[in-house]
mmCIF file of the protein (N, C-alpha, C, O) and its ligand, coordinates in Angstrom:
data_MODEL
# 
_entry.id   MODEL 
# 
loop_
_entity.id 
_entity.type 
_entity.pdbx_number_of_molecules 
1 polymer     1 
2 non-polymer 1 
# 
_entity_poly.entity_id                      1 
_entity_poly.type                           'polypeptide(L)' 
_entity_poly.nstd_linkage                   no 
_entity_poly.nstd_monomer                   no 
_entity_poly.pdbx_seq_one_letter_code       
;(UNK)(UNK)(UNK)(UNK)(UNK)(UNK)(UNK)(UNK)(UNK)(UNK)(UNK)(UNK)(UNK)(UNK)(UNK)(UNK)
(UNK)(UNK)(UNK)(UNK)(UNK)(UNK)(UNK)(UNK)(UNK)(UNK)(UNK)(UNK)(UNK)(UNK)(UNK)(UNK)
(UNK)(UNK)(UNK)(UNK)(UNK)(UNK)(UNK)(UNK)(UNK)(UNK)(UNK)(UNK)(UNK)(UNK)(UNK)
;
_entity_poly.pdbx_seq_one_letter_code_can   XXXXXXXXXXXXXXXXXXXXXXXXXXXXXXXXXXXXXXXXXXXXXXX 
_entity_poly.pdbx_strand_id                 A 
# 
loop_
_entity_poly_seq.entity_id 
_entity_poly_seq.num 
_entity_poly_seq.mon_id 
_entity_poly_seq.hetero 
1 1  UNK n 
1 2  UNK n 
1 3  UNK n 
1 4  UNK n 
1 5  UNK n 
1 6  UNK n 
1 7  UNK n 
1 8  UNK n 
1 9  UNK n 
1 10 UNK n 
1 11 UNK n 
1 12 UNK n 
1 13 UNK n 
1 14 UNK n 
1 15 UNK n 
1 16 UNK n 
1 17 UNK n 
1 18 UNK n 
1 19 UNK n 
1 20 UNK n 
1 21 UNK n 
1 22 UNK n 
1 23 UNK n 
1 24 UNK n 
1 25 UNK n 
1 26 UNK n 
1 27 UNK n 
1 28 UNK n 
1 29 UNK n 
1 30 UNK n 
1 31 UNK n 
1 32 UNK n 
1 33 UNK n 
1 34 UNK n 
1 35 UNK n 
1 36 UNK n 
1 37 UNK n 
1 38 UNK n 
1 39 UNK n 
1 40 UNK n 
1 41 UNK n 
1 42 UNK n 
1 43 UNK n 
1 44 UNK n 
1 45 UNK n 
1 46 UNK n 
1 47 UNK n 
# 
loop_
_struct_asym.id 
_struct_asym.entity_id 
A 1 
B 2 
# 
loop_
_chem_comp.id 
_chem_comp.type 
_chem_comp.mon_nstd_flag 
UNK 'L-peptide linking' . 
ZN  non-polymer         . 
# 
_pdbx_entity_nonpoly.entity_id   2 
_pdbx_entity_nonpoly.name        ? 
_pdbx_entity_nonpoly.comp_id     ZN 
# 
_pdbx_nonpoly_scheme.asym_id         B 
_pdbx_nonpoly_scheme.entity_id       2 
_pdbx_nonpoly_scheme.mon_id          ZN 
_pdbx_nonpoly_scheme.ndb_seq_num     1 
_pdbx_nonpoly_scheme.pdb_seq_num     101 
_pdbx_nonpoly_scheme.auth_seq_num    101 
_pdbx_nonpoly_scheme.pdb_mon_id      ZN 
_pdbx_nonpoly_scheme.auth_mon_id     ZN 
_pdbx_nonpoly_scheme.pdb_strand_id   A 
_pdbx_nonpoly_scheme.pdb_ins_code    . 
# 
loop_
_atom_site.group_PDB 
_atom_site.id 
_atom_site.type_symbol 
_atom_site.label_atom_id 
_atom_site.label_alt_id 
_atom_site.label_comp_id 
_atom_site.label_asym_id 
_atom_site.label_entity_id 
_atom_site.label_seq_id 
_atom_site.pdbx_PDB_ins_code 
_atom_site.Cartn_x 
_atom_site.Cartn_y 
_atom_site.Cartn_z 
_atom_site.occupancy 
_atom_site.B_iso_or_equiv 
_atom_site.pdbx_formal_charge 
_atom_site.auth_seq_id 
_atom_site.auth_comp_id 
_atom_site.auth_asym_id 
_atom_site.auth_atom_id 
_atom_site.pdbx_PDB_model_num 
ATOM   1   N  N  . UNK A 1 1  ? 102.218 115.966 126.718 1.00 0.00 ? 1   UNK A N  1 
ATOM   2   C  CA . UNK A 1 1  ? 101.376 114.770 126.808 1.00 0.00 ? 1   UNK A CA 1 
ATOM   3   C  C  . UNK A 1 1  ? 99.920  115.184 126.966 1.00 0.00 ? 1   UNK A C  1 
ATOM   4   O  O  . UNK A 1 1  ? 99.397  115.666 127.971 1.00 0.00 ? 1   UNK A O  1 
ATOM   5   N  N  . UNK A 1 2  ? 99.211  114.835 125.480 1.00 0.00 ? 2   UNK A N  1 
ATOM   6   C  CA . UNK A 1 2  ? 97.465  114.686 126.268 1.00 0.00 ? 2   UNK A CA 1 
ATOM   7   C  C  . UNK A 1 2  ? 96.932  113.733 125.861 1.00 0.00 ? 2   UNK A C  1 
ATOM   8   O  O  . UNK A 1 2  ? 96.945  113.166 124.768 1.00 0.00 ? 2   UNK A O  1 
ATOM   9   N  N  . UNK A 1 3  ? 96.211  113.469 127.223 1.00 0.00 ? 3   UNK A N  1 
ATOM   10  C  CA . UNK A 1 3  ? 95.086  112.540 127.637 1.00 0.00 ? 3   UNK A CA 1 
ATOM   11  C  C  . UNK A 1 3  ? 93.723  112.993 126.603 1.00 0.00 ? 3   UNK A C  1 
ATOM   12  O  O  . UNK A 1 3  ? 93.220  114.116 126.623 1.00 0.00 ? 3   UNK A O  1 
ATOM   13  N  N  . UNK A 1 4  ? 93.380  112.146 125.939 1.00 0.00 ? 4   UNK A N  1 
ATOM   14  C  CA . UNK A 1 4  ? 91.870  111.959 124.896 1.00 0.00 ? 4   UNK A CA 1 
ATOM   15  C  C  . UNK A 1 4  ? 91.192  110.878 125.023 1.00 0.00 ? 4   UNK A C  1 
ATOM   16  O  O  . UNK A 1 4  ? 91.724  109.944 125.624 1.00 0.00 ? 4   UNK A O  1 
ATOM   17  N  N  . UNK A 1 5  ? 90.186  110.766 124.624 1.00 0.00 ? 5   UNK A N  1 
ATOM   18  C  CA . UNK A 1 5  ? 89.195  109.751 125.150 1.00 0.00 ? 5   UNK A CA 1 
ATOM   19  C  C  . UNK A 1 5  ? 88.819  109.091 123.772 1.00 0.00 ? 5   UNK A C  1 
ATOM   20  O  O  . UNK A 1 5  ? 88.319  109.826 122.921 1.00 0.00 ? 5   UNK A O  1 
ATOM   21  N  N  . UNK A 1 6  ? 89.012  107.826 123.503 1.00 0.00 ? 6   UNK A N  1 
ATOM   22  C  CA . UNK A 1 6  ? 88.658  106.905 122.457 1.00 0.00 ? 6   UNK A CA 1 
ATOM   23  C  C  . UNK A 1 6  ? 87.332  107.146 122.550 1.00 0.00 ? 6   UNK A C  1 
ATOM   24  O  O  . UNK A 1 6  ? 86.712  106.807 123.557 1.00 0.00 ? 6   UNK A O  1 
ATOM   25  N  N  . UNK A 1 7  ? 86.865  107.632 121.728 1.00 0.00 ? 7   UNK A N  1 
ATOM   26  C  CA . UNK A 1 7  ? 84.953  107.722 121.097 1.00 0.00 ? 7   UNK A CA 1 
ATOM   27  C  C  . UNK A 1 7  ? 84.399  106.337 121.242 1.00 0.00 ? 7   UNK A C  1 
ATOM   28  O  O  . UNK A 1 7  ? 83.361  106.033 121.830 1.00 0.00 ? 7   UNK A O  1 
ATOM   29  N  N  . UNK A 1 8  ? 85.307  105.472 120.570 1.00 0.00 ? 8   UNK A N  1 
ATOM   30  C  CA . UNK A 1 8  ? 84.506  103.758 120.402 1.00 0.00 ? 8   UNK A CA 1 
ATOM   31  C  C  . UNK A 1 8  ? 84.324  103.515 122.025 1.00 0.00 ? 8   UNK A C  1 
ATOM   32  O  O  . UNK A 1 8  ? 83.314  103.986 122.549 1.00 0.00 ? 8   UNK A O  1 
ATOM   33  N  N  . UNK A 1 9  ? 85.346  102.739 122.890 1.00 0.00 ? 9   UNK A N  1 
ATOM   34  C  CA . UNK A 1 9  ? 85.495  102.244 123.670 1.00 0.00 ? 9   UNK A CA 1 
ATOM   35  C  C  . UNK A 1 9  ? 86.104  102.709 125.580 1.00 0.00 ? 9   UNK A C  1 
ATOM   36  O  O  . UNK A 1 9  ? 86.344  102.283 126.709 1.00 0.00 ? 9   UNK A O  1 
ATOM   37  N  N  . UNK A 1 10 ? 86.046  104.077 124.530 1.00 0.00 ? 10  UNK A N  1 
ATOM   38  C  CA . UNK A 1 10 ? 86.061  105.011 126.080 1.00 0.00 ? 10  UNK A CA 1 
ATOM   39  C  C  . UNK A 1 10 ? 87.106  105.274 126.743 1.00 0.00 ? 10  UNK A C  1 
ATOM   40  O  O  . UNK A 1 10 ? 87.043  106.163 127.593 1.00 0.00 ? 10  UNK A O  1 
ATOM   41  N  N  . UNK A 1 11 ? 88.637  104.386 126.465 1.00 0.00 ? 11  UNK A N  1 
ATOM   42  C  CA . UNK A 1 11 ? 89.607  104.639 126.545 1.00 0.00 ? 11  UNK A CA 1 
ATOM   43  C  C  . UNK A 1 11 ? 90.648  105.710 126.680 1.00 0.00 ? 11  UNK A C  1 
ATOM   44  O  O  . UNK A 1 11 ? 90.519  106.377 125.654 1.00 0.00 ? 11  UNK A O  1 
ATOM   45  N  N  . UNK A 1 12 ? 91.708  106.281 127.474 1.00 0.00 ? 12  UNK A N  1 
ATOM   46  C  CA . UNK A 1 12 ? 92.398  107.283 127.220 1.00 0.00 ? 12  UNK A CA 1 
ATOM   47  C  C  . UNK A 1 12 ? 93.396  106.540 126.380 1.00 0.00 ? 12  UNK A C  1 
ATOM   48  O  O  . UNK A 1 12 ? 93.797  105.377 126.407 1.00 0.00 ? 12  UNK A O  1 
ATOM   49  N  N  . UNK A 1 13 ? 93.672  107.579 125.624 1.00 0.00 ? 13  UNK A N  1 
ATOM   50  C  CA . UNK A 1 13 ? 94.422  107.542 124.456 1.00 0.00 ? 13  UNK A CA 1 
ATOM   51  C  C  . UNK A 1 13 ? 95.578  108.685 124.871 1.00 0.00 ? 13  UNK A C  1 
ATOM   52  O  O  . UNK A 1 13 ? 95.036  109.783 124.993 1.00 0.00 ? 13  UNK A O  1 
ATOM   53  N  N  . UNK A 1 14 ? 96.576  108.715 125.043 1.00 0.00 ? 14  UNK A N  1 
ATOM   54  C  CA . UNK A 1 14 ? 97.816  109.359 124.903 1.00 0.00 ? 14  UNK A CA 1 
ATOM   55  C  C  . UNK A 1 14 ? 97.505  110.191 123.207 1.00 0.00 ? 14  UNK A C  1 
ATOM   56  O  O  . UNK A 1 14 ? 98.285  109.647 122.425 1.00 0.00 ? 14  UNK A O  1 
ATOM   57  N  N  . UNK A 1 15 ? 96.895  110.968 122.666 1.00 0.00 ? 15  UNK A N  1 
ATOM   58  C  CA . UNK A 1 15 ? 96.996  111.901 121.847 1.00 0.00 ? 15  UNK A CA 1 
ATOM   59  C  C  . UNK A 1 15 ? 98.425  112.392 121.257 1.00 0.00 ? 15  UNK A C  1 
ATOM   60  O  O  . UNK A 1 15 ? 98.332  112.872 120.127 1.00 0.00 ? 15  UNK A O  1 
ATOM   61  N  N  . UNK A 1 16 ? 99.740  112.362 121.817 1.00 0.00 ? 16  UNK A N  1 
ATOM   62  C  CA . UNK A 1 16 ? 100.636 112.237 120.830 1.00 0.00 ? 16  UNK A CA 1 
ATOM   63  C  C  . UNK A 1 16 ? 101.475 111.428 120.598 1.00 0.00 ? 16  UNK A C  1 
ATOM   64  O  O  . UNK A 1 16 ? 102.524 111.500 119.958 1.00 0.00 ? 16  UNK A O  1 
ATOM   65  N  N  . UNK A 1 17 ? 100.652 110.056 121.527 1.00 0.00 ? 17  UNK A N  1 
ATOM   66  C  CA . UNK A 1 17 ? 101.782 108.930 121.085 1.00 0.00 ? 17  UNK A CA 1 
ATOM   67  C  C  . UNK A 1 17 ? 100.720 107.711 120.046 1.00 0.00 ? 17  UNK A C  1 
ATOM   68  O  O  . UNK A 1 17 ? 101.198 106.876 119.279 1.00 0.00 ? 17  UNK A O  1 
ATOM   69  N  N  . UNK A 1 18 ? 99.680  107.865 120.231 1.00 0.00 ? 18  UNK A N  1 
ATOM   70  C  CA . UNK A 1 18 ? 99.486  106.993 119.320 1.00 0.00 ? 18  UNK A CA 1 
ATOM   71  C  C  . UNK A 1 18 ? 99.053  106.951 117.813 1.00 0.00 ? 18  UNK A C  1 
ATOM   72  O  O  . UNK A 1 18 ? 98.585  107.906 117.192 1.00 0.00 ? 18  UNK A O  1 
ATOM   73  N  N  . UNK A 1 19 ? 99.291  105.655 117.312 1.00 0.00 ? 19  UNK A N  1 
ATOM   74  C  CA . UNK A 1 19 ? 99.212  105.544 116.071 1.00 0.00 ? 19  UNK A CA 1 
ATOM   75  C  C  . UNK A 1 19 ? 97.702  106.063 114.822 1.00 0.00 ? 19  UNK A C  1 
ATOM   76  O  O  . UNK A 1 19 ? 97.637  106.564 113.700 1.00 0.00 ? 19  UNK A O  1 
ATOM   77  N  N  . UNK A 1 20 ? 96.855  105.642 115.710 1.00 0.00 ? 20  UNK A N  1 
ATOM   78  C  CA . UNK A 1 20 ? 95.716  105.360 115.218 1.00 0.00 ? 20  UNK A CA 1 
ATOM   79  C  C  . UNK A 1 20 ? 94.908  106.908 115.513 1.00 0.00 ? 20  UNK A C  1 
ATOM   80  O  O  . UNK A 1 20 ? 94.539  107.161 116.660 1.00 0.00 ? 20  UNK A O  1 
ATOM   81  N  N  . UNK A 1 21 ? 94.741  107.613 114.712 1.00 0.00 ? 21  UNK A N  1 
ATOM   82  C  CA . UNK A 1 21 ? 94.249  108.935 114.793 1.00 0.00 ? 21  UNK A CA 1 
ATOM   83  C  C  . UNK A 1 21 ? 93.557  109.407 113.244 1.00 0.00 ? 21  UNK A C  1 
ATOM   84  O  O  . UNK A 1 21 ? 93.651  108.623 112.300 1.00 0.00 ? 21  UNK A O  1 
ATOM   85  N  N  . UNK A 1 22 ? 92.930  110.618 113.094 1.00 0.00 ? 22  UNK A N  1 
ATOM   86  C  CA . UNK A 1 22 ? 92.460  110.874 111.718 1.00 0.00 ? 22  UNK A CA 1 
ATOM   87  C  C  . UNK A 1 22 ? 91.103  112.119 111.641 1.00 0.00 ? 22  UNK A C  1 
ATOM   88  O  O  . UNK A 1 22 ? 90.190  111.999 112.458 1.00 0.00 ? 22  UNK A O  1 
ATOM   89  N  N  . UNK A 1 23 ? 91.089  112.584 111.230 1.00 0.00 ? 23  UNK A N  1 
ATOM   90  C  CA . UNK A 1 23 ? 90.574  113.957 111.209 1.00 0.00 ? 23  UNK A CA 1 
ATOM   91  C  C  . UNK A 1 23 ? 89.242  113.263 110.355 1.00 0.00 ? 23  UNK A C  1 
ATOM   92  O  O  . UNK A 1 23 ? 89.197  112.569 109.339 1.00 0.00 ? 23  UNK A O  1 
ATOM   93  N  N  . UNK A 1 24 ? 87.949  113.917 111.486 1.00 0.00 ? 24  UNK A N  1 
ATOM   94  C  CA . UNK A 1 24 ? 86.107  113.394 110.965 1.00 0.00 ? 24  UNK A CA 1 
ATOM   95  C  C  . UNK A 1 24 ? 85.812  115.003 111.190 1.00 0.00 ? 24  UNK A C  1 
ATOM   96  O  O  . UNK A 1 24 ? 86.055  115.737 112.148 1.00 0.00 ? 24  UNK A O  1 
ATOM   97  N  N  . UNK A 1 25 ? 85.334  115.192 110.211 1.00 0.00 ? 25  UNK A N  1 
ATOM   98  C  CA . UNK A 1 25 ? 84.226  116.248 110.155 1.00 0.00 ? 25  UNK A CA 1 
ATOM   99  C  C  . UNK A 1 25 ? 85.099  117.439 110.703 1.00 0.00 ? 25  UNK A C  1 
ATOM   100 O  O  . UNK A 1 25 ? 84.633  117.998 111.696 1.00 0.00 ? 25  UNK A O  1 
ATOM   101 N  N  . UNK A 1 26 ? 86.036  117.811 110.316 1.00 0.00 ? 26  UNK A N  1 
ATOM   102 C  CA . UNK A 1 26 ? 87.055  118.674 110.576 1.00 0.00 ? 26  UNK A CA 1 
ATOM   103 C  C  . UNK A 1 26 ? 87.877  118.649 111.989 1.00 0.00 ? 26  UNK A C  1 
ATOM   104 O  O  . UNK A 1 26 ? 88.709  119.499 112.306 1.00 0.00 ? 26  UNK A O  1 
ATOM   105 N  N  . UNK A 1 27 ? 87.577  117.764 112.610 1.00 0.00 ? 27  UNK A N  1 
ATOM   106 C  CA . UNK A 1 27 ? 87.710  117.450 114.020 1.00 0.00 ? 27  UNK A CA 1 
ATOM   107 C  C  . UNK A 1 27 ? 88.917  116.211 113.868 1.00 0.00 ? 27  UNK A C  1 
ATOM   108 O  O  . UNK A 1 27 ? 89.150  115.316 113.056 1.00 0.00 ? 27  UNK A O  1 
ATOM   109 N  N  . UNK A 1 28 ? 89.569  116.739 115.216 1.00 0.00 ? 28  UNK A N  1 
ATOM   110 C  CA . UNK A 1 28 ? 91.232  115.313 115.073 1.00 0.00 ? 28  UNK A CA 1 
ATOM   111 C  C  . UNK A 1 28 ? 90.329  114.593 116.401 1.00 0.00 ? 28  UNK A C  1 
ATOM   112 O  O  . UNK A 1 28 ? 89.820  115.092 117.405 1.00 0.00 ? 28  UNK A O  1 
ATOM   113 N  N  . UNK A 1 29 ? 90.412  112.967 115.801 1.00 0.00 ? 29  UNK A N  1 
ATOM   114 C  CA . UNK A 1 29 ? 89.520  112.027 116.681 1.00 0.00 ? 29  UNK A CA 1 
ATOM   115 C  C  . UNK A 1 29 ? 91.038  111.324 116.549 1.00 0.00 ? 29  UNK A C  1 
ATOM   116 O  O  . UNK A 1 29 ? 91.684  111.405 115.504 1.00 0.00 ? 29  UNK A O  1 
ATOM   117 N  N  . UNK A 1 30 ? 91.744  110.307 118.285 1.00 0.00 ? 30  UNK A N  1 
ATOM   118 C  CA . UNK A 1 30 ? 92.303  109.505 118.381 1.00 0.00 ? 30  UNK A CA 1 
ATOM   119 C  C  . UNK A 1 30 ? 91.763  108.456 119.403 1.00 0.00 ? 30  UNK A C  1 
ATOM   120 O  O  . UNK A 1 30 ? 91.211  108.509 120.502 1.00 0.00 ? 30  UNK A O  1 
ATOM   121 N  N  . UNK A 1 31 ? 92.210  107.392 118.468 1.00 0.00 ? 31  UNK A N  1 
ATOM   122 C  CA . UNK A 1 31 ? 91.865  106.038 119.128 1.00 0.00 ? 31  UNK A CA 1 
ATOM   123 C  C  . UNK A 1 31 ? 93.002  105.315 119.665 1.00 0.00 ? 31  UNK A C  1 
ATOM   124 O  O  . UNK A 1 31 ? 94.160  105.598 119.358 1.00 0.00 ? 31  UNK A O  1 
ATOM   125 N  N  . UNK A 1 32 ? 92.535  103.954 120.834 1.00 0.00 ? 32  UNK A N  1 
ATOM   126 C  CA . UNK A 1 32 ? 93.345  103.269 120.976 1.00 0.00 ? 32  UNK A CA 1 
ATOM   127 C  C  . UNK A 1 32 ? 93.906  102.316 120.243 1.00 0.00 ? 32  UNK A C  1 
ATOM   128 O  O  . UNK A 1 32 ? 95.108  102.112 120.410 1.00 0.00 ? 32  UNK A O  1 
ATOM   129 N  N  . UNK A 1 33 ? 93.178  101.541 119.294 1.00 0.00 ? 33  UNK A N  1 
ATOM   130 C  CA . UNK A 1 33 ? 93.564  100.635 117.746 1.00 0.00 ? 33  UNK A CA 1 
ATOM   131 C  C  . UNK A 1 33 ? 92.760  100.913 116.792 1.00 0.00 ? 33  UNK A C  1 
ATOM   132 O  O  . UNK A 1 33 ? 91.811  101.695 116.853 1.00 0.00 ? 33  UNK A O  1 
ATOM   133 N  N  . UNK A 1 34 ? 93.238  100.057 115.546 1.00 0.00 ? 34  UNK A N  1 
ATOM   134 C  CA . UNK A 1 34 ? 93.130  100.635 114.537 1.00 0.00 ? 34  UNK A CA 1 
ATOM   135 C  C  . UNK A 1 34 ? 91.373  99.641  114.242 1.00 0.00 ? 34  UNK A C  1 
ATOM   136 O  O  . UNK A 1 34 ? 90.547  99.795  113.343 1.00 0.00 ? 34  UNK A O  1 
ATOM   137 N  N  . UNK A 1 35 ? 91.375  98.979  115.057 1.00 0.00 ? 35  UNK A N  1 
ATOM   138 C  CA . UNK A 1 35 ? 89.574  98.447  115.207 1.00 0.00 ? 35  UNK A CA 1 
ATOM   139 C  C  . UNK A 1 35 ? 88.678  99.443  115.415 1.00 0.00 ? 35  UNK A C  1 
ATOM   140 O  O  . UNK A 1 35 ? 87.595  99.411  114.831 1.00 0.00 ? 35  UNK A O  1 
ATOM   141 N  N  . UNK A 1 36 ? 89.079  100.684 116.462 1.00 0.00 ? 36  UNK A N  1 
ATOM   142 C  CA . UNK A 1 36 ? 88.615  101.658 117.359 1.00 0.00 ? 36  UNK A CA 1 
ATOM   143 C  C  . UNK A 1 36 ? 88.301  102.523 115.863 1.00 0.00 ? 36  UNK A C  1 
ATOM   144 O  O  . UNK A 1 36 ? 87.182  102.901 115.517 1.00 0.00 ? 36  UNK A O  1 
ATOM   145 N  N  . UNK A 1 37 ? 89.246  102.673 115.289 1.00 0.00 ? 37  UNK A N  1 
ATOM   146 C  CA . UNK A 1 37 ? 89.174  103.760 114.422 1.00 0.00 ? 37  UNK A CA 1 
ATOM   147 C  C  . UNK A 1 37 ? 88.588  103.544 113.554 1.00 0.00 ? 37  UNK A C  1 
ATOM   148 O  O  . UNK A 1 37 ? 87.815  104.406 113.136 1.00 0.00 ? 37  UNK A O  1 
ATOM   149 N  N  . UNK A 1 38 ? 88.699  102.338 112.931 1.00 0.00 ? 38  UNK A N  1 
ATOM   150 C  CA . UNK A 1 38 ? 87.722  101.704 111.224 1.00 0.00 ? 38  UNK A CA 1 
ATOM   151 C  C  . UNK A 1 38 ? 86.281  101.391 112.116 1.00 0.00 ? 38  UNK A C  1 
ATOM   152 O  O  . UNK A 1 38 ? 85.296  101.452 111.381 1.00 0.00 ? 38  UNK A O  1 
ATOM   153 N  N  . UNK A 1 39 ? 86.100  101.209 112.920 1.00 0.00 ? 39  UNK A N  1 
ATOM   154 C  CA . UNK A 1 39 ? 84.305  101.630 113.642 1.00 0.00 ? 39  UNK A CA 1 
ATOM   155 C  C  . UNK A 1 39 ? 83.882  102.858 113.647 1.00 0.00 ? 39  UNK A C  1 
ATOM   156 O  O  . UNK A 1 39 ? 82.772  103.073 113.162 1.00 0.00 ? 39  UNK A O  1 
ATOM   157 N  N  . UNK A 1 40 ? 84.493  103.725 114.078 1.00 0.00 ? 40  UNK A N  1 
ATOM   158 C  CA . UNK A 1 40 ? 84.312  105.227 113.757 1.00 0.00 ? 40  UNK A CA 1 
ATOM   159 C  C  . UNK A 1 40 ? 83.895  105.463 112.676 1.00 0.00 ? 40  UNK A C  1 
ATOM   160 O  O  . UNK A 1 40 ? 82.741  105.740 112.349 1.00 0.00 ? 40  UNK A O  1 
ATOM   161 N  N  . UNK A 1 41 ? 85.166  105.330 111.811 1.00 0.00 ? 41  UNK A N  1 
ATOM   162 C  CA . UNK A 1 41 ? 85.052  105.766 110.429 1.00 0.00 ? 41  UNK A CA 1 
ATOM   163 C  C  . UNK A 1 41 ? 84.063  105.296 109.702 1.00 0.00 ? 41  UNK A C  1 
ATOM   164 O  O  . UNK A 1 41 ? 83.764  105.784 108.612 1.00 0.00 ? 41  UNK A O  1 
ATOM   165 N  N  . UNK A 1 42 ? 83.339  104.101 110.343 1.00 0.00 ? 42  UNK A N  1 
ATOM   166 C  CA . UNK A 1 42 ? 82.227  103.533 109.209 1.00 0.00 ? 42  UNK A CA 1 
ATOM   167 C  C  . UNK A 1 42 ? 81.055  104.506 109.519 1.00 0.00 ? 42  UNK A C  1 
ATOM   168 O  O  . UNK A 1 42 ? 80.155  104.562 108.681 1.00 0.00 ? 42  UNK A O  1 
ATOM   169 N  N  . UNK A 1 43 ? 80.971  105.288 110.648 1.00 0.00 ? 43  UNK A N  1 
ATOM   170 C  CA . UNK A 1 43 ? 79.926  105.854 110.967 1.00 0.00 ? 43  UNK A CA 1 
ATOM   171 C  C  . UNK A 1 43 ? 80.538  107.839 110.876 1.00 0.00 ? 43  UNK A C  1 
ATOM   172 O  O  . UNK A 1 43 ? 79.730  108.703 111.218 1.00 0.00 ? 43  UNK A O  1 
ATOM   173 N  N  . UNK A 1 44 ? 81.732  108.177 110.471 1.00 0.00 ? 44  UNK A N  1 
ATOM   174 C  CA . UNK A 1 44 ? 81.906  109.291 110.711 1.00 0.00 ? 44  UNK A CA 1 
ATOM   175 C  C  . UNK A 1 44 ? 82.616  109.962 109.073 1.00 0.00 ? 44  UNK A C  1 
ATOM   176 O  O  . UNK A 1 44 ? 83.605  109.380 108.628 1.00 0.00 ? 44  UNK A O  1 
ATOM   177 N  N  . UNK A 1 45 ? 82.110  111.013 108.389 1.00 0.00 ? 45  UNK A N  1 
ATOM   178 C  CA . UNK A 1 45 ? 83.243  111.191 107.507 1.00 0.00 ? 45  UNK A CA 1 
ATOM   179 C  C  . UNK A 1 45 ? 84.467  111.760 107.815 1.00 0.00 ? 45  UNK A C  1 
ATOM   180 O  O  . UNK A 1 45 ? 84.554  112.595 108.716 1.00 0.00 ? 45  UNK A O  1 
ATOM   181 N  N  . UNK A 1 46 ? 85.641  111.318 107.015 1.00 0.00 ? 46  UNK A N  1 
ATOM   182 C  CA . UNK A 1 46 ? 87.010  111.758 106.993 1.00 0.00 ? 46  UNK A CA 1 
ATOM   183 C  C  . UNK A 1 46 ? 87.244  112.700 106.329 1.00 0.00 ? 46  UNK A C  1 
ATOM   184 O  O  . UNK A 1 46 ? 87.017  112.778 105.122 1.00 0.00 ? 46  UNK A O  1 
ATOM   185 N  N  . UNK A 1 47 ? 87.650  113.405 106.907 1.00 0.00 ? 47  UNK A N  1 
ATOM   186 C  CA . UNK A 1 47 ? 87.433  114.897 106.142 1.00 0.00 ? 47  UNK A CA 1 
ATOM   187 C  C  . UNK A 1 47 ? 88.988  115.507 106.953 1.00 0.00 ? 47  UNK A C  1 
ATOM   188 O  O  . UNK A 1 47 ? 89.382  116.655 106.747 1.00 0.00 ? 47  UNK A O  1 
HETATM 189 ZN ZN . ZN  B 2 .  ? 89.412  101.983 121.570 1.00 0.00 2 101 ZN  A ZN 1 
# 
C-alpha cells in the first residue's frame, strides 16, 4: 500500500488501488477522480 498525494486537490490517493492514474512527463501522477486527472492533463503532457 502507498500513500500519494493528488497534485489537483491535495488528496491521498492509495497509489495501487486507484483508478485514475497516468504517466506526465515520464513521471506516474495518481489522482483521486477522473476530474483530478483531466485538470492535470490539460496542463501536463502524457507521455
Ligand atoms: Zn483529487
Amino acid at each position: 500500500m502507498a500513500q500519494v498525494k493528488d497534485p489537483i486537490c491535495g488528496m491521498t490517493v492509495d497509489s495501487e488501488r486507484t483508478a485514475f492514474k497516468g504517466s506526465y512527463d515520464g513521471q506516474m501522477v495518481y489522482f483521486c477522480s477522473a476530474s483530478c486527472q483531466k485538470r492535470y492533463a490539460a496542463t501536463h503532457k502524457s507521455a
